[in-house]
C-alpha positions as CSV (number, residue, x, y, z in Angstrom):
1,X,-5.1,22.1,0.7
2,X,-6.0,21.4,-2.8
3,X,-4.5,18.9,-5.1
4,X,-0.9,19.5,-5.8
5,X,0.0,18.5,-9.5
6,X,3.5,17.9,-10.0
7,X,6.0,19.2,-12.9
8,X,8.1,16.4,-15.2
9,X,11.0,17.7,-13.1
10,X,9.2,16.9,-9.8
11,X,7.8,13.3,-11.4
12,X,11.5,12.6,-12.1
13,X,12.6,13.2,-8.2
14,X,9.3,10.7,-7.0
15,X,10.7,8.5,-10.3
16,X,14.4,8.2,-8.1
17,X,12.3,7.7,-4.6
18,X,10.0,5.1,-6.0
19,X,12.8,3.4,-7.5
20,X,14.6,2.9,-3.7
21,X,11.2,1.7,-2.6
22,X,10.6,-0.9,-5.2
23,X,14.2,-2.0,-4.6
24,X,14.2,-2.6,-0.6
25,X,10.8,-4.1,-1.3
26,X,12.2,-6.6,-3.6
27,X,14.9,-7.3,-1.3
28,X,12.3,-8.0,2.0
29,X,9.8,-10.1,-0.4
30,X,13.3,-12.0,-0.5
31,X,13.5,-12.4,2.8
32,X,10.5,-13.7,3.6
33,X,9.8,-17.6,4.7
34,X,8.7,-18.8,7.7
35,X,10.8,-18.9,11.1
36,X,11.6,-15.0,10.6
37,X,10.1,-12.4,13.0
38,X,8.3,-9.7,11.2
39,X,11.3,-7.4,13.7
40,X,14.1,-9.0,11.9
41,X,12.6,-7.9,8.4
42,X,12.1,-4.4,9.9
43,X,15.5,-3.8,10.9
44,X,16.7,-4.7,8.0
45,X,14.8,-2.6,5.7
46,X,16.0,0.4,8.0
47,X,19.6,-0.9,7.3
48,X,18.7,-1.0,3.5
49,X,17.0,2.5,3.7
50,X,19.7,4.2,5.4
51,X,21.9,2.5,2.8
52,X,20.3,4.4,0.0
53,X,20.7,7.4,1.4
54,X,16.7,8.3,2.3
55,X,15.2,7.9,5.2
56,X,11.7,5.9,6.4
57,X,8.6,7.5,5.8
58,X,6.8,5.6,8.6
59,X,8.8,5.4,11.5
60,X,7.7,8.2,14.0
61,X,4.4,9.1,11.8
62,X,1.7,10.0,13.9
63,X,-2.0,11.6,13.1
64,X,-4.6,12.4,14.5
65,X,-3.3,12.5,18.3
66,X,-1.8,8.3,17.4
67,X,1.5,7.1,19.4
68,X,4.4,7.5,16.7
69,X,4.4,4.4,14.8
70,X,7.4,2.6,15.6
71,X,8.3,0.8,12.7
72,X,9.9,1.2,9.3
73,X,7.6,-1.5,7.7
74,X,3.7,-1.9,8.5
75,X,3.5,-5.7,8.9
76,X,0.8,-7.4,8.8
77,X,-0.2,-10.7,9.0
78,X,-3.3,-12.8,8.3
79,X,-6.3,-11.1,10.0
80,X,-4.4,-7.9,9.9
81,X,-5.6,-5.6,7.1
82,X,-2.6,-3.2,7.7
83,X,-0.5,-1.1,9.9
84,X,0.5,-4.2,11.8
85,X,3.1,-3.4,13.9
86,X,7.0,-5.3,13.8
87,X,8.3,-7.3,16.8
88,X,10.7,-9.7,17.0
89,X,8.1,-11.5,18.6
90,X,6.1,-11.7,15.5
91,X,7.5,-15.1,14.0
92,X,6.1,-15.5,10.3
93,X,4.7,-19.8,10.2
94,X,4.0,-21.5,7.4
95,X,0.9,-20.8,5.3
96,X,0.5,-17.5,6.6
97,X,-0.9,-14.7,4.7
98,X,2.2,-11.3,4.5
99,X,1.5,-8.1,3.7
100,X,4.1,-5.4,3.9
101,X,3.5,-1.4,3.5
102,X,6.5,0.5,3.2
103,X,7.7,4.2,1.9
104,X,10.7,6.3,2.4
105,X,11.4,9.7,1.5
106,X,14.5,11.3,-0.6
107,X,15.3,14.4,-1.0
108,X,12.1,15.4,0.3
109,X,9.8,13.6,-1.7
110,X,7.9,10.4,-0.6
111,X,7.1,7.2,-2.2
112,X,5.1,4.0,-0.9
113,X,4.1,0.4,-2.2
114,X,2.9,-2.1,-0.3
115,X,2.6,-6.3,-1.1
116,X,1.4,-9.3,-0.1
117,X,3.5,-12.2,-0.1
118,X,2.5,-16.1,1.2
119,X,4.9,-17.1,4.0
120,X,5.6,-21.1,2.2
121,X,2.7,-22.7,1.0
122,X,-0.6,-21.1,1.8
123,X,-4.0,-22.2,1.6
124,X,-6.0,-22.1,-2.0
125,X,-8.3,-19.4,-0.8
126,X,-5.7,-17.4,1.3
127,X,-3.4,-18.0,-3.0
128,X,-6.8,-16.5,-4.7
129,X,-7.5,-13.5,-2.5
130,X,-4.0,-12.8,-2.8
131,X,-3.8,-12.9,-6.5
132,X,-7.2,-11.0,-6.6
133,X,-6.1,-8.4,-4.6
134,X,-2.8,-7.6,-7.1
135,X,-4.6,-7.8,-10.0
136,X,-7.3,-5.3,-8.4
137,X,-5.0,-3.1,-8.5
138,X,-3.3,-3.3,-11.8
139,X,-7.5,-2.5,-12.7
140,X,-6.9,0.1,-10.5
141,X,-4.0,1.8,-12.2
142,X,-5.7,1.3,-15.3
143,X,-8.4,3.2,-14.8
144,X,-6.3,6.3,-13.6
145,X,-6.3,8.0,-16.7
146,X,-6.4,11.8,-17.7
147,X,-10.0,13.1,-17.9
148,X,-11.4,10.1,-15.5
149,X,-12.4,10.8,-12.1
150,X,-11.3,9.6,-8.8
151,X,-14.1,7.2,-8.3
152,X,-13.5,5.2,-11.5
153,X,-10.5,4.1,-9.5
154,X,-12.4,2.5,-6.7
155,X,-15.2,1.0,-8.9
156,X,-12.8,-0.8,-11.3
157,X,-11.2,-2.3,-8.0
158,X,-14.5,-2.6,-6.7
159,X,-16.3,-5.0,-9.4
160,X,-13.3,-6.7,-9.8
161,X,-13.1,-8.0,-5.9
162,X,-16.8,-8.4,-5.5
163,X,-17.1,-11.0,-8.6
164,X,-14.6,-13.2,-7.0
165,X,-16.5,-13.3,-4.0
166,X,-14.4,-10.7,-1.7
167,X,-14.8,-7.3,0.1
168,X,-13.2,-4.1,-0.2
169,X,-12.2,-1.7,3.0
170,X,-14.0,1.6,2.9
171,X,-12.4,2.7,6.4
172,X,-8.6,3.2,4.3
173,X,-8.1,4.5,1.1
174,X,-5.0,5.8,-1.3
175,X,-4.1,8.9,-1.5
176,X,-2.0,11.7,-3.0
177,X,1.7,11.9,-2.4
178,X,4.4,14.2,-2.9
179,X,6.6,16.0,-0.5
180,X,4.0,15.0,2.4
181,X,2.8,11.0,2.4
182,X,-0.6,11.8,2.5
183,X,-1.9,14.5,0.4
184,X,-5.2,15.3,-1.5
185,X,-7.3,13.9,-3.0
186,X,-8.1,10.8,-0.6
187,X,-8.7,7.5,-3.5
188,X,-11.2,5.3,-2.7
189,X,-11.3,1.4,-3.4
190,X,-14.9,1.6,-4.3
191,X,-17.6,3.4,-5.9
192,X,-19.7,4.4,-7.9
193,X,-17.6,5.2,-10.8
194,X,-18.6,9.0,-12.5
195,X,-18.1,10.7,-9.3
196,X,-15.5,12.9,-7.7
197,X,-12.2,15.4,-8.6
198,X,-11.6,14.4,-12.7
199,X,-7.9,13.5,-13.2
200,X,-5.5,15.6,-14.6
201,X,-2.2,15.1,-15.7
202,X,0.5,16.2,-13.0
203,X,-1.2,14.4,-10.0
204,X,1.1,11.7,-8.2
205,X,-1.5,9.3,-5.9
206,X,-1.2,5.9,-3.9
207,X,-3.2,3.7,-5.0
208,X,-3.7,0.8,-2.2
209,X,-6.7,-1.4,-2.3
210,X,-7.4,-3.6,0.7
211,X,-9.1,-6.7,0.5
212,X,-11.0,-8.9,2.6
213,X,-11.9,-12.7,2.2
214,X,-14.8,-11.7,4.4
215,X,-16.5,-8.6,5.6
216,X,-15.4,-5.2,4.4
217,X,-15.5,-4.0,7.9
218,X,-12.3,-3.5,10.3
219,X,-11.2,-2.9,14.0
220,X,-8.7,-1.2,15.7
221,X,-6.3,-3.1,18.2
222,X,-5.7,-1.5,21.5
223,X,-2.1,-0.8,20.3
224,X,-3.8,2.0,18.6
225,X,-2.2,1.4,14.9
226,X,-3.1,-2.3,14.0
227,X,-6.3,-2.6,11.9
228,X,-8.1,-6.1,11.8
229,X,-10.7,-7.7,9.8
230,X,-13.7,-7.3,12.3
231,X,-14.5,-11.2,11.5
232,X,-11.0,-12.3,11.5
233,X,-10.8,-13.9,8.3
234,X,-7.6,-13.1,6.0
235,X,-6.8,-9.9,4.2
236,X,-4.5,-8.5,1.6
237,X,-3.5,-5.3,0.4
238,X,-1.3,-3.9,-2.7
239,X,0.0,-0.3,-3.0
240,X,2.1,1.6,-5.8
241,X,2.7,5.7,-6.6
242,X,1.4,6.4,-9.7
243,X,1.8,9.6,-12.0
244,X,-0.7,10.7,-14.1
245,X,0.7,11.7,-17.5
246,X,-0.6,12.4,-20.7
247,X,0.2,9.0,-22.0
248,X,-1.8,7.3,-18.8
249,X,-0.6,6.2,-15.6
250,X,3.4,5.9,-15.1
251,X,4.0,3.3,-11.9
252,X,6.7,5.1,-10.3
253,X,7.4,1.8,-7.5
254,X,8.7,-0.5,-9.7
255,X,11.9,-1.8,-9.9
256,X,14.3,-1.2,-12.6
């Protein structure tokens, strides 16, 4: 399927969805210190999501012949890069290193953001690579502008990681979103700029880079969804729908 642009009427639907996202987002960030299970949080983002009248995007999601994930949050925790599964046996401790991908979708249209939050006080390096990561992708959004290609994404993100000294996952990448999660194109975190579909007003994609304090490279636990830094140093990962527009990128994940 090719890229699906979207109309200003269709925008304004993901506009209501993101909103709800950027909402219960806000309100697990809050939730977050140590002594609570990484369970806890996800039942409670399924109470806030029924709530708002959507539904998860991620609970029962399966591709490519994967179990249904069983979670309404990915939750991931220090080595985990993401798709971390929630237990209540998963207790977040002090000076870990949180990220948490979440989406719904309303009224048939999808939106997803992810963050990374320290659980307390974390270490220096585990602060930078957090602070790194976010900024990564505020390069990110900037780059996705009308007449731009796909790559220049990734390569903004790209330099920007390497010259603080971190890695950038190749194995997951953004995406386009609309009425399905994942969509065309597929949005890199790296490069080289200059290269791929050029961006056109219309287009809704996830931007998510995902970075590594150590090697780029990841495994795969045997649950079959958790990915993991293949060195087992810490990683982080930002996410947020963005609309292309004629005026530049529109963040349709933030809060009101």
């Amino acid at each position: 399927m090719g890229v699906m642009r979207k109309s200003a009427a269709e925008i304004e639907r993901m506009r209501e969805t993101g909103r709800v996202v950027a909402r219960i987002l806000q309100e697990i960030a809050a939730a977050v210190r140590p002594g609570v299970s990484t369970g806890e949080l996800d039942e409670m983002a399924e109470e806030l999501v029924r709530k708002h009248g959507a539904k998860p995007a991620f609970k029962g999601y399966s591709q490519g012949g994967k179990v249904p994930f069983p979670g309404v949050i990915c939750a991931s925790i220090n080595d985990e890069v993401v798709h971390g599964i929630p237990s209540r046996k998963r207790i977040l401790r002090e000076g870990d290193v949180f990220s948490v991908d979440f989406g719904v979708v309303l009224d048939g249209w999808y939106g997803d953001s992810a963050i990374t939050l320290p659980v307390g006080r974390v270490s220096e390096k585990a602060a930078r690579l957090i602070e790194v990561t976010r900024r990564a992708l505020e390069i990110g959004i900037q780059a996705a502008i009308p007449g731009n290609r796909i790559y220049d994404i990734g390569a903004a993100i790209q330099a920007h990681v390497e010259s603080h000294g971190f890695s950038v996952v190749r194995d997951f990448v953004g995406h386009g979103i609309g009425r399905r999660l994942h969509e065309d194109p597929q949005v890199p975190n790296y490069g080289p700029g200059g290269k791929g579909i050029r961006l056109k007003p219309g287009m809704v994609l996830a931007i998510e880079p995902m970075v590594n304090e150590g090697t780029w490279e990841v495994e795969e636990l045997e649950d079959g969804w958790t990915a993991v830094t293949a060195d087992r140093k810490l990683s982080a990962h930002f996410e947020h729908t963005v609309a292309i527009t004629e005026d530049g990128p529109e963040i349709l994940t933030l809060p009101d």
